[in-house]
N, C-alpha and C positions, 0 to 999 in steps of 0.2 A: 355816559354819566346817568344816574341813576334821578327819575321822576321829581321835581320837586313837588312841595305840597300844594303851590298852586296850578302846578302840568294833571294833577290830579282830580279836580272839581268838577272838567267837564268827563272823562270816563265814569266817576260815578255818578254825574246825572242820566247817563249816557244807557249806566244800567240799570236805575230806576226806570226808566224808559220803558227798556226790553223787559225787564219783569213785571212790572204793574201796568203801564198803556200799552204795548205792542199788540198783547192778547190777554185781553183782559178776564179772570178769572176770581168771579163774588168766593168759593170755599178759598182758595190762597190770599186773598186778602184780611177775609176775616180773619184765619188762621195768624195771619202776624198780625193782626191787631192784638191777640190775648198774650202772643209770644212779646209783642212791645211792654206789653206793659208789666207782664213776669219778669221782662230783661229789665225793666224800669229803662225804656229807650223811648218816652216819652217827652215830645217838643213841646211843648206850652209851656206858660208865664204867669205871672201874675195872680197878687191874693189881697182880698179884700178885707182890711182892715180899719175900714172907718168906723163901723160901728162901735169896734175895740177902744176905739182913740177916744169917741166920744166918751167913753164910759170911763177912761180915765181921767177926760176932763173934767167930770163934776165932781165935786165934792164927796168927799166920805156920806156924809152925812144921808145924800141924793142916793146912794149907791143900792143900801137894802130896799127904799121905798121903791126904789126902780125893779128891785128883782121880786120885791114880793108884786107890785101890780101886775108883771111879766107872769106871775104862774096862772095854770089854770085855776077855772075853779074848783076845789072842791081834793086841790092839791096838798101834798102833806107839807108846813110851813117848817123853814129852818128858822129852830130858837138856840141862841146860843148858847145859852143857861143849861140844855140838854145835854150839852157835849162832856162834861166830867160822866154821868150817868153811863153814857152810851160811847165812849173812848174804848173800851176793848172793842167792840163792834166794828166804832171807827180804823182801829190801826187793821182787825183781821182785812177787812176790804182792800185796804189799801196793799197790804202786803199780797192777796190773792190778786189784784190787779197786777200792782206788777209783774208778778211773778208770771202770769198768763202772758201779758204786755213782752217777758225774754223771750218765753216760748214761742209765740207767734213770731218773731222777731228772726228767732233761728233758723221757725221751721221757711219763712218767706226766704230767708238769705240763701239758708239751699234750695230755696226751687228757682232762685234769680241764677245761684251757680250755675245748676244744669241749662237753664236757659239762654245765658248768653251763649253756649256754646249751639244749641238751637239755633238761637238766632245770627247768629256766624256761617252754620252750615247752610241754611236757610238763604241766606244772602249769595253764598259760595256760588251753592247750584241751580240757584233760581226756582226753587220749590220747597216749600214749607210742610212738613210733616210733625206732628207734634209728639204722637204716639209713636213713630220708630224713634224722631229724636229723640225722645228719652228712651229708649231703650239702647242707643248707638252712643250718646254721651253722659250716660248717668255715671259712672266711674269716671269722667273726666271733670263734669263738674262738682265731684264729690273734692277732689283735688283739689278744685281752682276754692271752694266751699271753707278750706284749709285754712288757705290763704287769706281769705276776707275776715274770719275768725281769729288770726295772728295779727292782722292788719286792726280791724277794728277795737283788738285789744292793748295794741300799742299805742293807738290814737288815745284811747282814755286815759292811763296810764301817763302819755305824756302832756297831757294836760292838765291832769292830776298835778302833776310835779310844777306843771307852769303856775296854778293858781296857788298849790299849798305851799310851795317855797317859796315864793316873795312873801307871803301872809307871814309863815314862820318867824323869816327875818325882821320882820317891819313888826309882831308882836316881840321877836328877844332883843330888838333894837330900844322899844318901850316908844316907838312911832304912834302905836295906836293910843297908849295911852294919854296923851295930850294931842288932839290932831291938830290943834289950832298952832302948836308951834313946829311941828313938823310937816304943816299943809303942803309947802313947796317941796319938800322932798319927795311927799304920798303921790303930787301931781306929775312931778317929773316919772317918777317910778313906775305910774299909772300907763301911762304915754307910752314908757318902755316898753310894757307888759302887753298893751294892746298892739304895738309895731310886732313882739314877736310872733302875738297868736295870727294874726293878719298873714306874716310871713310863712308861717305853721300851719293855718287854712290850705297856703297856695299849695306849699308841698303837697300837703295830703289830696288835696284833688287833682294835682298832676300826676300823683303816682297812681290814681282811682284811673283817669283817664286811659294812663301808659296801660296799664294790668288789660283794662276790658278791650282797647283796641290791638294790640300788639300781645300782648302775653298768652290771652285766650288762643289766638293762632297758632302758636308756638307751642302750644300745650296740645292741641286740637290733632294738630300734622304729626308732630314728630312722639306725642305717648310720652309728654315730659311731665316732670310734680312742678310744682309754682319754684322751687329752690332752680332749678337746672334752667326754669324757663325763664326767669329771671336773669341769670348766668350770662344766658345767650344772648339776652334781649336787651341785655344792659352793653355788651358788646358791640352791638351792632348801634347803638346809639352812640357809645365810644366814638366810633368812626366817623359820625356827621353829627355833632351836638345841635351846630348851628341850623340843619333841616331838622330836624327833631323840634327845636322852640320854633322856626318859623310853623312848622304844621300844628304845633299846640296854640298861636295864636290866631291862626288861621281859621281852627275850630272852634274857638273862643266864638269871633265875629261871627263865624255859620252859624252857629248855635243858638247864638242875638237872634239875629237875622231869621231863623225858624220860628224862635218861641215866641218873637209876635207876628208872624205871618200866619202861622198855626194857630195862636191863640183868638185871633181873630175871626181865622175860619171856624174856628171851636165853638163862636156865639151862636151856630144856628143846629148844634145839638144840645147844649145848655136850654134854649129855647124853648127845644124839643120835650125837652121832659122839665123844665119849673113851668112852664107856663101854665100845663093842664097839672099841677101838683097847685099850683095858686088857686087856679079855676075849683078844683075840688076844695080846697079847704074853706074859699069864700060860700060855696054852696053850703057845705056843711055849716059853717055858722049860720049860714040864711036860713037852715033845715030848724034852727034851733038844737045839733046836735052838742051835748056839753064833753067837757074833760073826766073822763072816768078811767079809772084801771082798761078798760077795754078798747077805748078810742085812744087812750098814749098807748099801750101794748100795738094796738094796728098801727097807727101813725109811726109809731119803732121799727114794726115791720115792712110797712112800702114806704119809708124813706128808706130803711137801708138798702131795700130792693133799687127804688130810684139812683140810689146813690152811686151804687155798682154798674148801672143801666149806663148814666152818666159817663161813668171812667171808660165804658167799652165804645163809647158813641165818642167817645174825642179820639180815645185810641183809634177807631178806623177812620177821621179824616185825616189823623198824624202817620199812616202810613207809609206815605212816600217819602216822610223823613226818618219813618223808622229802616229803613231799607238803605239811605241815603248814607247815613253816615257811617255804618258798617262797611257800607262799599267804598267811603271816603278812605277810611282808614286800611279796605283790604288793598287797594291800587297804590297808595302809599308808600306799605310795606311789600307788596310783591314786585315793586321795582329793586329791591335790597334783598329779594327772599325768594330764591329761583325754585324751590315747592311748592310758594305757593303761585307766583307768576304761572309755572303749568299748568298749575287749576283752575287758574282764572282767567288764561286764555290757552284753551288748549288747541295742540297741533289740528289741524285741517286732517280730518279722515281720508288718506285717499280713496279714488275711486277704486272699484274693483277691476283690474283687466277685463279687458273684451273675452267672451270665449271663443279659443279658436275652433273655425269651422272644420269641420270633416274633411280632408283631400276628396275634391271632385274627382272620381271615376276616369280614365282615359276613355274614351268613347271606339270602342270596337273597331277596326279595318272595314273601310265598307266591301261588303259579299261580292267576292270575285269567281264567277264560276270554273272549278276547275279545268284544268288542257285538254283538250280533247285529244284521244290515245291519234295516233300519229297513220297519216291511211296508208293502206295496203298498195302497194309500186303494183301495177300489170304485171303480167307475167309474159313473156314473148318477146 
């Protein structure tokens, strides 16, 4: 009978082991630290939103005085009286933002493509290459690239229809137009509406899940497009639905269970890089240095520096979970998937036979002198 999802937890702690502690190697670890974070196989938790809260707490009123004290000085002030003036201005920005905002967007979702399948093989064979991976799965993750692009367009799309169709009907119903007598309908309706999207959440990250730990493999081995690999893969769940949810719950709890184990351990590169970012910036005000065009321009520049610093400094203590649950998932699926079970524990090399030795020589008769001729009889 084929592995269940909890016969699986210790083989792939088993080979986080062998590839990060066994022998230990600083270029393969950094190496998956950037492939974590390309693949977005990042464990951590947690975002700070108190300052947000606070700001919502006070009054309107508190809200500009709060933000004009916050600027520097010598900053340019937001008036509101400006904005008819400077409205074309305003929308080009905004429309160039976005539009940069898709682009980044695409170009990151294809390098996450090819990357998961990096980080797959990477996990397979117990060595991280960045530069043949991409050259070995860049037509695979152009593929899987496809798919997230079909996917992420369907998720809009039906959301679209979740929000714009009850609004439709609840404006042709003439709901909106008096809410106060159709309050109890709007609330029930509301209720409704948020059970489905909750439920339409779950889908869509179960299916996020299925796709990167099972589909990539599929795709990876056997040279499938996301349609055939899906085919397969939908198959093979057919056959055990019930191990399929236990291992999705399963990961669920892992996944807890890392992002605050890892977030934790994450405080002491956080550390790493605001502490001396505090240190300098109290010096600078002590220096008497002000806010000009060239101190926000630098501060632009090593905070973003900083910031990126940050992301690669959690990514290499998150690590051994970035390795962990690829392997979670490939021991999984290679109990159910005899291509890749051989890959991932392959046959024992026999030894080579012995050579056989040369036949030893028979060793010569030892030297027997020949007969002496026979003597001559007397005569007489």
């Amino acid at each position: 009978m084929p592995a269940s999802a909890v016969d699986c937890v210790q083989p792939a702690l088993q080979h986080v082991r062998e590839q990060l502690f066994t022998r230990f190697r600083w270029g393969q670890w950094s190496r998956l630290a950037l492939v974590g974070i390309l693949a977005a196989e990042l464990h951590v938790g947690g975002c700070n939103f108190g300052n947000f809260g606070k700001l919502l707490q006070q009054p309107p009123s508190s809200h500009s005085g709060l933000m004009r004290s916050s600027l520097p000085a010598g900053f340019p002030r937001f008036n509101p009286a400006h904005i008819p003036e400077h409205l074309g201005q305003f929308l080009g920005l905004i429309v160039v933002a976005i539009s940069a905002l898709i682009v980044l967007s695409v170009v990151f979702l294809y390098i996450n493509s090819v990357f998961r399948f990096i980080l797959f093989d990477s996990v397979l064979r117990r060595e991280c290459s960045i530069g043949g991976g991409w050259s070995k799965w860049r037509r695979a993750g152009g593929r899987f690239f496809l798919w997230q692009i079909v996917f992420q367009i369907a998720v809009w799309l039906f959301l679209a229809l979740l929000v714009g169709v009850p609004l439709a009907l609840a404006f042709a119903a003439g709901w909106m137009t008096d809410l106060r007598q159709h309050l109890g309908r709007l609330v029930i309706g509301g209720i409704l509406l948020v059970g489905v999207f909750v439920v339409f959440a779950l889908a869509a990250a179960v299916v996020q899940v299925l796709a990167k730990d099972f589909l990539v493999p599929l795709m990876a081995l056997e040279n499938l497009d996301f349609a055939d690999g899906w085919h397969r893969l939908l198959g093979m769940i057919g056959r055990e639905k019930g191990r399929y949810a236990v291992y999705l719950l399963l990961k669920l709890v892992l996944a807890i269970a890392a992002g605050i184990l890892f977030s934790i351990i994450a405080i002491i590169p956080v550390l790493f890089v605001v502490v001396p970012a505090v240190i300098a910036m109290v010096a600078g005000s002590a220096a008497g240095m002000g806010w000009n065009v060239t101190t926000i321009s630098l501060a632009i520049i090593f905070g973003t520096v900083l910031f990126f610093l940050l992301i690669y400094l959690v990514a290499l203590v998150c690590v051994p979970a970035t390795v962990f649950f690829p392997a979670y998932a490939m021991y999984f699926l290679a109990a159910r998937y005899p291509t890749l079970d051989a890959l991932l524990h392959p046959a024992p090399v026999p030894a080579p036979p012995a050579p056989e030795m040369p036949p030893v020589p028979e060793s010569p008769p030892p030297f027997e002198p020949p007969p002496l001729p026979p003597s001559a009889e007397p005569i007489g």
